[in-house]
C-alpha positions as CSV (number, residue, x, y, z in Angstrom):
1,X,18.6,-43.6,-34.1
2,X,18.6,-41.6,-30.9
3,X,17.6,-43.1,-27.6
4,X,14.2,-43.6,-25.8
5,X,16.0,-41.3,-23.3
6,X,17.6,-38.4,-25.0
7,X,14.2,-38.5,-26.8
8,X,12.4,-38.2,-22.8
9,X,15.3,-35.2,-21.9
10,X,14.5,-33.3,-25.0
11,X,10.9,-33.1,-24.9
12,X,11.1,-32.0,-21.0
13,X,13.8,-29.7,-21.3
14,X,12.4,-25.8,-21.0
15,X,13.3,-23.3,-23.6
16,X,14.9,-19.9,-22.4
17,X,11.7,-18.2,-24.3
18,X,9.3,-19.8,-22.1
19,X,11.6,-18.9,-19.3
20,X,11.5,-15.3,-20.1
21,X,7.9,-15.2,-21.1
22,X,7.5,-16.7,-17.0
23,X,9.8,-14.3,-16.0
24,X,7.9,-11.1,-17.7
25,X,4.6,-12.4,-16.5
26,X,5.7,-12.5,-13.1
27,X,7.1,-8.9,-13.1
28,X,4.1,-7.4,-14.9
29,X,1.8,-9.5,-12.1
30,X,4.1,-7.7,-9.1
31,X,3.8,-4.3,-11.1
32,X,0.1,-4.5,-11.2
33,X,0.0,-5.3,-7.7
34,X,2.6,-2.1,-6.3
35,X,0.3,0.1,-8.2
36,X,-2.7,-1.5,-6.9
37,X,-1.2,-1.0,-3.3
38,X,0.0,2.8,-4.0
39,X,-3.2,3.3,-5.6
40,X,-5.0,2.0,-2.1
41,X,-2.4,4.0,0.3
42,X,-3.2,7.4,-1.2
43,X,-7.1,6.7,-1.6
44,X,-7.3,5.6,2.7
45,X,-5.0,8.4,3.5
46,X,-6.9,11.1,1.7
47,X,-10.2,9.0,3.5
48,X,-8.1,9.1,6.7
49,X,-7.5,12.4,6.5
50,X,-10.7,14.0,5.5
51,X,-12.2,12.2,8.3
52,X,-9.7,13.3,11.0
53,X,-10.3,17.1,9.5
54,X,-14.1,17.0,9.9
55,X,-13.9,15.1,13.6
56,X,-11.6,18.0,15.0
57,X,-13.9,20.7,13.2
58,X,-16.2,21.9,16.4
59,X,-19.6,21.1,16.1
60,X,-21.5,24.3,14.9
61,X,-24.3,23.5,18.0
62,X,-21.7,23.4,20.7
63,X,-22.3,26.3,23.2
64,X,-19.0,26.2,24.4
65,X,-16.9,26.5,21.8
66,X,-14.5,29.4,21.6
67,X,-12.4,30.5,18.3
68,X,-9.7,31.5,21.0
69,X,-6.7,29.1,22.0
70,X,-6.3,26.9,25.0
71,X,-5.1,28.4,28.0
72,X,-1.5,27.2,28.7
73,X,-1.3,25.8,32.1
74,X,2.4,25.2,32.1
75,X,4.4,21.9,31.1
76,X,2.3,19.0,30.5
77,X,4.5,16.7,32.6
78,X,5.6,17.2,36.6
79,X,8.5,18.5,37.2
80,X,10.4,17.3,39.9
């Protein structure tokens, strides 16, 4: 007749099945969430970026907007 304890140990112990059915879960739960987060990088970076494109198109009313470019007015920091 086996012992009260080796009867305890048994019933607690974990089975390498439940281990890997834990494991997969957690991997398919951190794959769902990387796709989640590429999925939400592209979709605010196309927003982004559609936004910055329509604030540096000139305003269609602005009377002093010219197609030509800027003037260059030499380097941009002093020279000493």
């Amino acid at each position: 007749m086996p012992s009260f304890n080796s009867q305890r140990q048994s019933n607690r112990s974990i089975s390498r099945s439940e281990i890997i059915g834990t494991l997969r879960v957690k991997v398919l739960v951190l794959l769902a969430l990387l796709v989640a987060v590429a999925f939400y990088l592209e979709w605010s970076s196309d927003a982004n970026q559609a936004e910055f494109i329509s604030a540096t198109k000139p305003s269609a009313s602005d009377p002093n907007h010219s197609d030509a470019a800027p003037l260059y007015h030499g380097p941009y920091f002093p020279v000493f």
